[in-house]
N, C-alpha and C positions, 0 to 999 in steps of 0.2 A: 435526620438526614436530608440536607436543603441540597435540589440541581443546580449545579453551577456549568457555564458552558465548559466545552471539554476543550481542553486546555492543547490538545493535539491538531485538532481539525479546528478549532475555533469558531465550534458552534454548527458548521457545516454538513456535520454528518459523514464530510467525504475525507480521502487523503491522499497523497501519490504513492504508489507502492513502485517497488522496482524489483524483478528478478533475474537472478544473473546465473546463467548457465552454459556447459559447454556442448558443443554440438557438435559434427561431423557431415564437413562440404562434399558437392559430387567428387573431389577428388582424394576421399576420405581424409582427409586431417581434419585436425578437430580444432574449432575455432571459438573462441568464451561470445554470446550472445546476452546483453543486457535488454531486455523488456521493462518497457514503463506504462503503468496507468493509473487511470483514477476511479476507486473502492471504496468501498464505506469503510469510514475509521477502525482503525485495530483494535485502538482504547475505548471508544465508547460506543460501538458495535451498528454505528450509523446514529444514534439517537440524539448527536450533540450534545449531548449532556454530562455532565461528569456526576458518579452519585458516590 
């Protein structure tokens, strides 16, 4: 079993994640809400590596 860098983050460790949800403004409606950041990779749990 040889590391190869991970093929998702490219070595980084990190990723952009985005999540999208719906919320409710002070004038109660509800409006979809997308948040973005940057996480340690999904696929290879921060370590860059792919095993």
């Amino acid at each position: 079993m040889s590391d190869e860098t991970c093929p998702a983050c490219g070595g980084t460790g990190l990723t952009e994640h985005e999540q999208h949800t719906v919320e409710t403004d002070e004038n109660g409606r509800q409006k979809p809400v997308v948040r973005r950041w940057t996480g340690a990779c999904g696929t290879c749990s921060g370590t860059g590596q792919s095993h």
